[in-house]
N, C-alpha and C positions, 0 to 999 in steps of 0.2 A: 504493500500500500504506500503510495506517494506519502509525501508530507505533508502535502496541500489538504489531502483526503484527511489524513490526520487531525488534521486543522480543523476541517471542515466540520467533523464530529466534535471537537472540543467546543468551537462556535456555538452548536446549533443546541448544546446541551448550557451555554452559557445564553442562550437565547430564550430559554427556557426560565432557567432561575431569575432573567432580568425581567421576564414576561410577570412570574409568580410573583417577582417582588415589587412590581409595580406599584399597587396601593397601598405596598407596605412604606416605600419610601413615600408616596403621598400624605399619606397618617405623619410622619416623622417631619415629613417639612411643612405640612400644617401645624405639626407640635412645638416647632420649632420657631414658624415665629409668631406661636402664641408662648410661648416661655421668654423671646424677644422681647412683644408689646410687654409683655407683666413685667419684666424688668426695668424697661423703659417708665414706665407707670411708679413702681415700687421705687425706683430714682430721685424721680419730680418728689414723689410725695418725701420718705427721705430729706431731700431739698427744703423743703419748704417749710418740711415740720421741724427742723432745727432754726431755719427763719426765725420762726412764730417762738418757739424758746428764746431766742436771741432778742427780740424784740418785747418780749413779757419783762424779759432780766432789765432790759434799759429801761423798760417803765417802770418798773418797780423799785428801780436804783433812780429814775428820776424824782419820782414821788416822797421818796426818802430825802431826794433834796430838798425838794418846795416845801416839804415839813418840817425842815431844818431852818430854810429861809423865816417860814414862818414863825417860827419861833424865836428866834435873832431881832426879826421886824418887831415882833411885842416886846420884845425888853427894849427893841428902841425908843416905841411908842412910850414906856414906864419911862425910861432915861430921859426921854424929850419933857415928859410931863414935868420931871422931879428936877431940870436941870437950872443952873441958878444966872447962866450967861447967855446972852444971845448967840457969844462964840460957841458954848455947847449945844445950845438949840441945833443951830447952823450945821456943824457939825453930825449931829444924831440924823436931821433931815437928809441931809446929800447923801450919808449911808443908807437912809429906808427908800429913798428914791432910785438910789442903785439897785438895791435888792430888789423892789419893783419891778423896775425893767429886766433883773433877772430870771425872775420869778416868772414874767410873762413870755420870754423867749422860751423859758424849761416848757410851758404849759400846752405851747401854739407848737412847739414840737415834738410834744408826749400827742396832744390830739392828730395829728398826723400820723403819728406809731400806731395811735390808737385803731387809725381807722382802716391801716394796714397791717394790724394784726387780724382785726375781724374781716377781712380779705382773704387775708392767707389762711385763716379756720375755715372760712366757706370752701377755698380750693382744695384745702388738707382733706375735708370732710367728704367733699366728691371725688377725689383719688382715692379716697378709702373705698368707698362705694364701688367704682370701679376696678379698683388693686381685688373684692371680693368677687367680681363677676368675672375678673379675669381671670382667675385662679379657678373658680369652675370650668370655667373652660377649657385650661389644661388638666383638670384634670380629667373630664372627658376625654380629651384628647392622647393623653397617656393611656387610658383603658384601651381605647379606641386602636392605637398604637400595638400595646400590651397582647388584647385581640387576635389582633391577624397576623401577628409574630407564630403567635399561637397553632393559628391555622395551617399555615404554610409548613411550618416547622420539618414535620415527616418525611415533606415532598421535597424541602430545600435539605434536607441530608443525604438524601434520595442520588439528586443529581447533584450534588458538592461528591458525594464517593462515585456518583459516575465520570463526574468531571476530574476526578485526582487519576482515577483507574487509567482516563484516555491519555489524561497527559503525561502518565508516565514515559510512554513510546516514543515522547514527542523532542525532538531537542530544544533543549533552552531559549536559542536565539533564534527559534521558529514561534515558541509562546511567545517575545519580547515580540516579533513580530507583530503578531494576534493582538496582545495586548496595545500597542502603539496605535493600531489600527482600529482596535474597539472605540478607546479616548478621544479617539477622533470623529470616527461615525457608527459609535452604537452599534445598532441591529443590522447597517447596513456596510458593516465591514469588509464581511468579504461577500463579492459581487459576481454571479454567475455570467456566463460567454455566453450571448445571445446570435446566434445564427442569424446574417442579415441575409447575406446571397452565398451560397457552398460555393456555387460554381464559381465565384467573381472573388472568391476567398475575403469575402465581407463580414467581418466578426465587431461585436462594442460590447461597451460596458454596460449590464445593466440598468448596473446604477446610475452613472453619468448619461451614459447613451451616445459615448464619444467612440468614434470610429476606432479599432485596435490594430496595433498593425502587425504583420503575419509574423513577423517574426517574436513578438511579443505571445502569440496564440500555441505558436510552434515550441515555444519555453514552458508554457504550461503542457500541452502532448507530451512533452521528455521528463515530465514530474522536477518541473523546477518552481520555485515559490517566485511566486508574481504579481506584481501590483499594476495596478491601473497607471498610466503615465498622467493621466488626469487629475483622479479626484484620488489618487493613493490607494482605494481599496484592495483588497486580496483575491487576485482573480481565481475562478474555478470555473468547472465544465463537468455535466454529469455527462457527457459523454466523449468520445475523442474524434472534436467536429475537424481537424487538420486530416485524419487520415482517411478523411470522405473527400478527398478530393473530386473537384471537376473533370472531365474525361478529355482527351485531347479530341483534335479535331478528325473527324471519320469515325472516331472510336464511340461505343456505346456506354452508358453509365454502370457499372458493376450493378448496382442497386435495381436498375430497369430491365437488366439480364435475368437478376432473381424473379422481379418480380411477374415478368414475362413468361419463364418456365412454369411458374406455378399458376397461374392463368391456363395455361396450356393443360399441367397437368388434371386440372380443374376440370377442364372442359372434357379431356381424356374419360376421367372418371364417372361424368351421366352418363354416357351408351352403356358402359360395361353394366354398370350398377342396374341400367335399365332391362339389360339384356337379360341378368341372373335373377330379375323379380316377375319375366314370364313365364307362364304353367309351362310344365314338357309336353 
């Protein structure tokens, strides 16, 4: 057996496992980026929930000031009352006037925090919502997954020991072949020799459907490994369309010789048969 035939069986039994595992890689890249979105999702929120702590802590450390202000402003207020100088007056007031204006910058940008923390709890709160609905979904999809793992399982050990069996026959840099040529075009790697004209020694590629030339067709006949000049495929022939040659000139086609005798003997055969089913 060629190597190409070789080939052919390792193929067609890898043609098989990628057929069966079809939905199974669908399930796994559905899973996939539904475990994606939930990350992505699970991030934001993450993100934003440390925000809304970050912005709690400066409010609450702001608050701690303006209650501090405040407290300083009243013993101004007591010190202004009790003071006995207009220099101390003077004094007490341009410090609570200060504080005032501090007091008011803490306030105009704590209500800002403010109003971007309950912001960020609305968004936190619908990430959560979501981070829940997205995580059903995986995990649907991991059963789903899980599943048809399942199913298949019997059949993919099935043809994984048929596929080990075939290839042991096979040489290495005839698999590296195959494999190059899979990564490249899947299921239609290797490409059978389509007869266009025998007699006109017209042969393509199935695949591509680019004209072959003879001496590329006559490589495969001698069981040599061969690729399409085209589209790189692995050529093959289930049958050996080189040594149907076309007939020269005067000469008859070998094939129309056959099947000319046998017409003949065809015909041969009613009389006689006719002859031995009348009475004696």
């Amino acid at each position: 057996m060629s190597v190409t035939a070789q080939l052919l069986k390792v193929f067609r039994v890898e043609q098989q496992l990628r057929g069966l595992k079809s939905r199974l890689h669908t399930a796994e890249k559905f899973l996939a980026e539904q475990e994606k979105q939930l990350a992505g999702l699970t991030g934001q929120h993450t993100k934003l929930a440390s925000e809304h702590k970050g912005l709690r802590a400066t409010i609450a450390g702001e608050e701690t000031e303006t209650a501090s202000i405040d407290a300083r402003m009243a013993k101004l207020r007591d010190q202004m009352n009790s003071s006995k100088t207009n220099k101390e007056y003077s004094a007490f007031l341009a410090e609570l006037n200060s504080l005032k204006g501090k007091k008011d910058e803490i306030e105009k940008a704590e209500l800002g925090q403010m109003e971007r923390v309950e912001a960020i709890k609305k968004q936190v709160d619908e990430l959560a919502k979501s981070i829940a609905e997205r995580e059903a979904i995986v995990s649907k999809a991991r059963k789903d997954v899980a599943d048809r793992a399942a199913e298949i399982k019997d059949r993919v050990d099935e043809l994984n020991g048929q596929r080990s069996d075939l290839a042991k026959d096979v040489p290495g840099d005839a698999l590296k072949f195959l494999s190059d040529a899979t990564a490249l075009h899947g299921d239609e790697a290797m490409s059978v020799v389509e007869v266009i004209d025998r007699r006109n020694h017209e042969w393509s590629c199935s695949n591509c459907q680019m004209t072959l030339p003879v001496e590329l067709v006559n490589a495969i006949s001698m069981h040599k490994l061969t690729r399409c000049n085209s589209c790189k495929c692995i050529l093959f022939t289930e049958e050996d369309v080189v040594s149907k040659k076309a007939p020269k000139n005067g000469e008859v086609d070998n094939e129309d010789i056959v099947k000319s005798k046998k017409r003949v003997a065809a015909k041969k055969a009613k009389p006689a048969a006719a002859d031995a089913a009348k009475p004696a």
